[in-house]
C-alpha atoms as one frame of an Amber mdcrd trajectory, in Angstrom:
protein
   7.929  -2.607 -36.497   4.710  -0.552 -37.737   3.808  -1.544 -41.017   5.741
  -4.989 -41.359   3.682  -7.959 -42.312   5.406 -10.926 -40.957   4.410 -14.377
 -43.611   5.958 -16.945 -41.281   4.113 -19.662 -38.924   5.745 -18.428 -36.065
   4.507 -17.120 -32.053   5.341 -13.819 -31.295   5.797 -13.670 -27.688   6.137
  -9.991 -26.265   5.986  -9.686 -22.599   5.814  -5.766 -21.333   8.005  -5.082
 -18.788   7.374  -1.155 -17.583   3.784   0.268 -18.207   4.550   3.084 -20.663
   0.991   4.823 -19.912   1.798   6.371 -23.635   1.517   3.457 -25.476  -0.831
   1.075 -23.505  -2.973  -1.299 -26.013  -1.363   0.329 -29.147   1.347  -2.630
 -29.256  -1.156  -4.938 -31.579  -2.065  -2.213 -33.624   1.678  -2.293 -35.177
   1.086  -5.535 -36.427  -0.389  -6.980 -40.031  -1.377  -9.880 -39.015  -1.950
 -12.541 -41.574  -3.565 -16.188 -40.376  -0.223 -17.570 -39.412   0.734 -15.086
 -37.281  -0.001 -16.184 -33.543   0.700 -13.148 -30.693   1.286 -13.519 -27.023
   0.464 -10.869 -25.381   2.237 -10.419 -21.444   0.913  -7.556 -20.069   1.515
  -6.747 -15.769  -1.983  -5.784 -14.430  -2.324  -2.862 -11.933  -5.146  -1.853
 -10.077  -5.494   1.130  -8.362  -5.682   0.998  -4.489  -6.902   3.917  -3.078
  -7.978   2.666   0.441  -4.274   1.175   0.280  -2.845   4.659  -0.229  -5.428
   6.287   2.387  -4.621   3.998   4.745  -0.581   3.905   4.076  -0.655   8.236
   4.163  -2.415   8.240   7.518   0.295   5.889   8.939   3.147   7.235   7.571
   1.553  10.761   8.827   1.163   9.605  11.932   3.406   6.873  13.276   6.253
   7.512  11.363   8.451   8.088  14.563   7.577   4.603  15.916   8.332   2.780
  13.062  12.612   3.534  11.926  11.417   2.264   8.022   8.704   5.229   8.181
  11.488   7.883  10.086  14.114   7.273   7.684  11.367   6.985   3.903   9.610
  10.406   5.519  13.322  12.102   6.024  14.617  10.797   2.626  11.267  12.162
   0.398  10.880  15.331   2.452  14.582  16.543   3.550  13.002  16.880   7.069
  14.518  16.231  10.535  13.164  14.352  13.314  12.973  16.874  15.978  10.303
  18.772  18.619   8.654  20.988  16.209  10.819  24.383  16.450  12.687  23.705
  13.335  11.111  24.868   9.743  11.982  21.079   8.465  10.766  19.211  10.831
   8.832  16.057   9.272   6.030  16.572  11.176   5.208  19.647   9.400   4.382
  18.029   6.398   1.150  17.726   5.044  -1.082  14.738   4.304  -1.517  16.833
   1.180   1.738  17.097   0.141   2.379  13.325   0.976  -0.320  12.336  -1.072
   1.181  14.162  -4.301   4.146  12.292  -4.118   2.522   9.142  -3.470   3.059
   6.558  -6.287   1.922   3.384  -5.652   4.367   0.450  -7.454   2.981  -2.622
  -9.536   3.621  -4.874  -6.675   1.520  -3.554  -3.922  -1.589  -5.563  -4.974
   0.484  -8.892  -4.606   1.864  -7.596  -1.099  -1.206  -7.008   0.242  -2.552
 -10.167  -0.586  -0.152 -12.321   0.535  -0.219 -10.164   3.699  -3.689 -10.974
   4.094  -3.234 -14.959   3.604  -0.377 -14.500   6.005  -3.050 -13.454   8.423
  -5.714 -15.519   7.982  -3.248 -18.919   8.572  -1.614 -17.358  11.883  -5.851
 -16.083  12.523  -6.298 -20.543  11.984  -3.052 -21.480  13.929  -4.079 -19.066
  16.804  -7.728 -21.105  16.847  -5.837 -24.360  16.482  -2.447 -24.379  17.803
  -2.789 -28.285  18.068  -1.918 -28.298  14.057   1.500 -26.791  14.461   2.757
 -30.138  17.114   2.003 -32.357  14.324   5.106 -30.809  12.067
């Protein structure tokens, strides 16, 4: 579409569904825009978490054999085995290091983590006033 000049009074809705790092904030540059032309721009907003990815490394490093999710994500990423330590792929001979290269963090983790968090703070009120929950 680079280059096209588009003459009719119409709204251009474009709504970005994978980040393509490549061609972040280039999309309105395609565009002649004459005064008719209205654009909608949709763009998913990421932040970067890195106490989130601190935090999640040190658990998966060290409580992964508590948790089954943990066992089986650490097996799957690492071709390790759950064992004592004598074999050469055991999981806990990974790294923190090499855990943290392969550690992507996904669009959706800043949503989780909030609605984590207001999970929390209305069992943290139902726990002060459990006389709320008799009135349902």
């Amino acid at each position: 579409m680079s280059g096209r000049e588009f003459g009719s009074e119409k709204t251009w809705i474009i709504a970005e569904l994978g980040i393509d790092e490549d061609r972040s904030g280039k999309e309105l540059q395609e565009f002649v825009v004459d005064s008719d032309l209205q654009i909608i721009y949709l763009r998913q907003q990421q932040h970067d978490l890195p106490q989130f990815k601190n935090y999640f490394l040190r658990v998966l490093k060290n409580n992964y054999q508590s948790y089954s999710l943990l066992s089986s994500l650490i097996q799957q990423m690492y071709n390790c085995t759950l064992s004592n330590g004598n074999n050469t792929d055991d999981c806990s001979k990974v790294d923190i290091q090499r855990m943290a290269l392969s550690y992507k963090q996904t669009s959706t983790v800043e949503s989780i983590i909030k609605a984590i968090y207001a999970l929390t703070a209305v069992a943290a009120n139902l726990q002060k006033k459990p006389h709320v929950l008799t009135k349902w």
